[in-house]
C-alpha positions, 0 to 999 in steps of 0.5 A: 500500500502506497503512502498518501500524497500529502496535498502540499503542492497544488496543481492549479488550472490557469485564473484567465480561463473558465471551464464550462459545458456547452449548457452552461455557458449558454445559461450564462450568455443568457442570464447576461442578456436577461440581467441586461433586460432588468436593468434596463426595465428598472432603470425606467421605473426609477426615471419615471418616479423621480420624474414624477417627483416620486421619492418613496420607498419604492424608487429607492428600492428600484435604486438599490435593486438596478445597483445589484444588477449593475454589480452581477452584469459587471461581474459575469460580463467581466468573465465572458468578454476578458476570459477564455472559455473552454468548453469540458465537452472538447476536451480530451480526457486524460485520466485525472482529476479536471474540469469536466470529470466524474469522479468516484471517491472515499473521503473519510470512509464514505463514498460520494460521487462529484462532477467538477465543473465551474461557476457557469455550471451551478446555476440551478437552470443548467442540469438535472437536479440530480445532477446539480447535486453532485457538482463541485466547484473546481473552485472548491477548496475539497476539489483544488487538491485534487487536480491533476491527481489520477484513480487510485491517488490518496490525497490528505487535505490539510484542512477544510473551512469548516476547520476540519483537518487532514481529511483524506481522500482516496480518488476510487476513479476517474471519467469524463463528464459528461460521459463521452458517446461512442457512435456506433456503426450502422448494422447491415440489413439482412 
């Protein structure tokens, strides 16, 4: 039996990128556009009460609730015009632990099953809700150790945000995700 690989030194994916699947950078692109679409309707009741001399609490409400738009378009605009996308379907799969794999592991004694995917990912519009409960962040502080690590690698985590230590993590296995399809040839007719 192998030691364990002591997560000291983390295998980190370039910051300028974003891994997506093809859904959930639609999903994003979309939700840009609709949060672009509110912005612009909330706008236009704020101008109208305040042109109206209307300066209840609605029009502040109007006000604070165009400000948080503003701050989430300029947050996912920032992130889809200045950093490469790369979508985890084109990928060719290498065996480890990556943005768009399905991995099997033991975590102090209980098996789970995780899907890495990013931030475009998670949104609750883009995957099955069955789905949509196995997926990890590769941004998560339990996956980043685990980068680049392959089946059969035990991994201990020196510790959690919840303040747990030395968590160990043994990676049962490694596969694409979603799951690569085999075309399969056409069956002469008899």
């Amino acid at each position: 039996m192998t030691a364990p690989t002591v997560a000291t030194e983390k295998k980190t994916l370039d910051p300028g990128v974003v891994y997506a699947t093809r859904a959930g950078l639609e999903s994003a692109t979309n939700h840009l556009a609709y949060l672009r679409e509110q912005l612009v309707k909330t706008n236009e009741g704020a101008e109208s009460a305040d042109f109206h001399g209307d300066h209840d609490p609605g029009t502040l409400h109007a006000t604070t609730h165009a400000r948080s738009i503003e701050t989430e378009i300029e947050s996912l605009g920032f992130i889809l015009d200045n950093q490469r996308t790369v979508i985890v379907e084109d990928l060719d799969f290498v065996g480890i632990v990556w943005p768009g794999t399905e991995i099997a592991v033991e975590i102090d004694g209980k098996n789970r099953t995780l899907i890495i995917l990013g931030p475009f990912d998670q949104r609750q519009d883009v995957h099955q809700e069955e789905i949509q409960s196995r997926i990890a962040s590769y941004h998560s502080p339990l996956i980043q150790p685990l980068l680049g690590h392959q089946a059969g690698d035990k991994v201990v985590i020196p510790q959690l945000p919840n303040g747990k230590r030395d968590v160990g993590v043994t990676i049962l296995s490694v596969a694409p995700w979603p799951p690569k399809t085999t075309k399969e040839s056409p069956q002469p007719v008899a």
